[in-house]
C-alpha positions in Angstrom: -1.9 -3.7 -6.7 -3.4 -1.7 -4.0 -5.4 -2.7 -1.4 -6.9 0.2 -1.0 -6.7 3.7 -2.8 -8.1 6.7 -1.7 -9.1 9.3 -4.5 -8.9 12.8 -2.7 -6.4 14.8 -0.4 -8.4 16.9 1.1 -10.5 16.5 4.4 -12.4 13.4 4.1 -9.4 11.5 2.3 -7.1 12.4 4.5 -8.9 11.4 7.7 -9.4 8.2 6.1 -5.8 7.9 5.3 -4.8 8.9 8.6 -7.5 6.0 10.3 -6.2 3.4 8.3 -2.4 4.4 9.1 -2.8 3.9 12.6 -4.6 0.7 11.9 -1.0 -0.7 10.8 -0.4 -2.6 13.8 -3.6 -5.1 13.3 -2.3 -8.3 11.5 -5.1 -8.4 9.5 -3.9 -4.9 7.7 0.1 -4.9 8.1 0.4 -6.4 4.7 -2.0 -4.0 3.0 -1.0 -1.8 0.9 -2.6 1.6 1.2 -2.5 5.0 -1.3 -3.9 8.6 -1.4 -3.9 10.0 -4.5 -3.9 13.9 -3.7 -4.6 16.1 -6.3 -5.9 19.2 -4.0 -6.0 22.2 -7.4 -10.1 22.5 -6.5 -10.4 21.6 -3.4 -12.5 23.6 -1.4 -9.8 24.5 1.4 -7.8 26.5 -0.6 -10.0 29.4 0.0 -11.0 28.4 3.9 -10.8 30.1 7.0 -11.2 28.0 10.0 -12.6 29.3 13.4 -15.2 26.8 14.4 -13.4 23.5 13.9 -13.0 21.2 16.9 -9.2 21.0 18.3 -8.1 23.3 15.4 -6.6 26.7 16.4 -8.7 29.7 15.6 -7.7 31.5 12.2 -6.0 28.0 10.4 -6.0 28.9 6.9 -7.6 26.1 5.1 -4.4 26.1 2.8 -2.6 25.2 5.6 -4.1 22.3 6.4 -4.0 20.5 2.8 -0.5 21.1 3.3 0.3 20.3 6.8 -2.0 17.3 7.1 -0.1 15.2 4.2 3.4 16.5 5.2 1.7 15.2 8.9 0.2 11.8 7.0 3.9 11.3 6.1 6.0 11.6 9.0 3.3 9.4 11.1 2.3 6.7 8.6 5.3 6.8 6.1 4.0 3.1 4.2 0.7 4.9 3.4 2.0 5.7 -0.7 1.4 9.7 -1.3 0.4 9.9 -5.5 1.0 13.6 -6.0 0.0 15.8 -9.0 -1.9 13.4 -10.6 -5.7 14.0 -11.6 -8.1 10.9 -12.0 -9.6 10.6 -15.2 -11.7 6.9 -14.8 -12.3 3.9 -12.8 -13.3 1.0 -14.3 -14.4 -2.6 -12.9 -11.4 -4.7 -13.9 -12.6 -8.7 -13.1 -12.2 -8.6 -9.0 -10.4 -4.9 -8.6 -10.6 -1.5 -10.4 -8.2 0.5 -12.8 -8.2 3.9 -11.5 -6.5 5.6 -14.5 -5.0 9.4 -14.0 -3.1 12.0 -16.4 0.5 10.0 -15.4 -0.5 6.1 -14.5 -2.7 3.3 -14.1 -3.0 1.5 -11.1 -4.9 -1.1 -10.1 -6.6 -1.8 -6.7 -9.0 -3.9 -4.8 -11.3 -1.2 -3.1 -11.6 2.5 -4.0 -12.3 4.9 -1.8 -13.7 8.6 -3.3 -12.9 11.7 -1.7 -13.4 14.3 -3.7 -15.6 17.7 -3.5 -19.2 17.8 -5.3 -18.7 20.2 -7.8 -20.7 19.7 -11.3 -19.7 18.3 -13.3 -18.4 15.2 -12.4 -15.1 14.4 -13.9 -14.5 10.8 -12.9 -15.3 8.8 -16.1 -16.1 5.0 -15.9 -18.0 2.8 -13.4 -19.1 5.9 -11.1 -20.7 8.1 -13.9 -24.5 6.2 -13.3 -24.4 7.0 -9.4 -24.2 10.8 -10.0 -27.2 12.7 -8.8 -28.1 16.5 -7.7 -26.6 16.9 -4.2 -29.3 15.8 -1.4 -28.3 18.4 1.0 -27.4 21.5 -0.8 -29.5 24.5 -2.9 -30.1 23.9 -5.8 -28.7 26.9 -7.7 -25.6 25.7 -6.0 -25.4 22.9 -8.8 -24.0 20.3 -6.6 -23.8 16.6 -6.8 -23.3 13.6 -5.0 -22.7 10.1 -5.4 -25.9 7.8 -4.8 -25.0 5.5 -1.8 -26.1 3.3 1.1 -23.9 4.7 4.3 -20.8 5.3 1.9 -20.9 2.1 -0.1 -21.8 3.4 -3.5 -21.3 -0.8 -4.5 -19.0 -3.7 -3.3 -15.7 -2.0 -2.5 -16.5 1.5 -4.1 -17.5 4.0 -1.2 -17.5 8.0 -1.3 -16.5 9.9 1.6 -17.2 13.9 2.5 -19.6 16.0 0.3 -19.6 14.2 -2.7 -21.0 11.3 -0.2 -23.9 13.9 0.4 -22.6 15.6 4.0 -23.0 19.3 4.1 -19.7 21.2 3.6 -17.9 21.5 6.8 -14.7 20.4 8.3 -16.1 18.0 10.9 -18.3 16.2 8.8 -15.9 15.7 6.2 -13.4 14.5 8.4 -16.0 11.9 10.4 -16.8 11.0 6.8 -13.7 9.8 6.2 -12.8 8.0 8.8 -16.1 6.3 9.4 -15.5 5.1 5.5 -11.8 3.8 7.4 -13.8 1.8 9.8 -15.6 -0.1 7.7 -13.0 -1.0 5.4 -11.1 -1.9 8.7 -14.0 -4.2 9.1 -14.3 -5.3 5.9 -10.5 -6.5 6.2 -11.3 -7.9 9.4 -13.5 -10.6 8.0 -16.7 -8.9 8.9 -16.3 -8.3 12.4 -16.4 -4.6 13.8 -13.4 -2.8 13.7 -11.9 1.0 14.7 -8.8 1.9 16.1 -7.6 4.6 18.8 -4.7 5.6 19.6 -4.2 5.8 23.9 -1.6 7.2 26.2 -3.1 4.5 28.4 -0.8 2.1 29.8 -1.6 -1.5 28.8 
C-alpha cells in the first residue's frame, strides 16, 4: 500500500517526487511510502529545447532532463519507489484508497497524485473519466484537456498536477505545479497544518 503514488515522470511528477523526498526527515512522513510511476513514451519533453528555464543551462535538451531528473530522484531520495515501463490504464475508488491498475500491476494506494500531459484523449479509465474537460487555457484546435479541479484537488486525495491540471505548457509552471501539489499533501499528512520544506546550507 502506498501512501502516495504519483502518476507521471515528467516535469510536474517529478518536482513533486523530488518535494516529498526531501520532506523524509519530518516524523509525520518517514513512514510513508512514496512511488512515481514513470512512463515518459509521450511526454512532451522528448522533443524540448530549453533556453528560457530558470537555473537550467541554456540548450538542455528536454530528453535530457526526463532522464537525468529520475536518475537525480534516485541517488538523492533512494526510498521514493521508481515504477518504470508501466502505462496506467484505471483508477478506481477502492473503500478508503484507490487501485491504480497499469499494463504489469495493481497497486493500491491512499492518495493519487496525476501528472500526466493533456493530450485528447484521455487514457486513464475509471474514477477520473467524469472530470475531463476541454483545456481552460489552450486553443481550441489544439484539442486539449484538463482535469476539472479546485487548486489541484480534483476530489479527496485525487489531485492533478502540470497541464492536465490546466497550467499552460512550460517548464516552470509545471514544475511549481508539482511541488505545490507536494505541499499540500505535506500538509495533508501533517494533520492540517501548513507544511513545505527547504533544503538550507544555513547553519542551525
Amino acid at each position: 500500500m502506498f501512501d502516495c503514488l504519483i502518476i507521471g515522470g515528467g516535469v510536474s511528477g517529478v518536482s513533486c517526487a523530488l518535494v516529498l523526498g526531501s520532506a523524509n526527515a519530518k516524523p509525520f512522513v518517514n513512514d510513508k511510502k512514496i512511488g512515481i510511476i514513470a512512463h515518459q513514451k509521450s511526454s512532451m519533453l522528448q522533443d524540448a529545447l530549453f533556453n528560457n528555464a530558470y537555473g537550467i543551462p541554456p540548450g538542455t535538451l528536454g530528453s535530457y532532463l526526463l532522464h537525468q531528473t529520475l536518475t537525480d530522484l534516485n541517488n538523492i531520495y533512494p526510498h521514493i519507489n521508481q515504477i518504470l515501463n508501466e502505462r496506467v490504464l484505471s483508477i478506481i475508488n477502492h473503500k478508503d484508497y484507490f487501485l491504480v491498475t497499469t499494463t504489469e500491476n495493481i497497486y493500491e494506494s491512499k492518495c493519487v497524485v496525476v501528472a500526466i500531459n493533456s493530450s485528447n484523449p484521455f487514457t486513464i479509465n475509471g474514477c477520473l473519466e467524469p472530470y475531463v474537460i476541454p483545456h481552460g487555457k489552450s486553443l481550441p484546435q489544439k484539442n486539449r484537456i484538463q482535469l476539472a479541479n479546485n487548486d489541484h484537488l480534483v476530489f479527496e486525495k485525487i489531485y492533478v498536477a502540470g497541464t492536465l491540471a490546466g497550467h499552460r505548457s512550460q517548464l516552470a509552471i509545471a514544475a511549481g505545479s508539482g511541488a505545490a501539489v507536494a505541499t499540500d499533501i505535506l500538509t495533508l499528512w501533517n494533520n492540517g497544518i501548513e507544511t513545505h520544506v527547504h533544503d538550507s546550507i544555513r547553519k542551525k
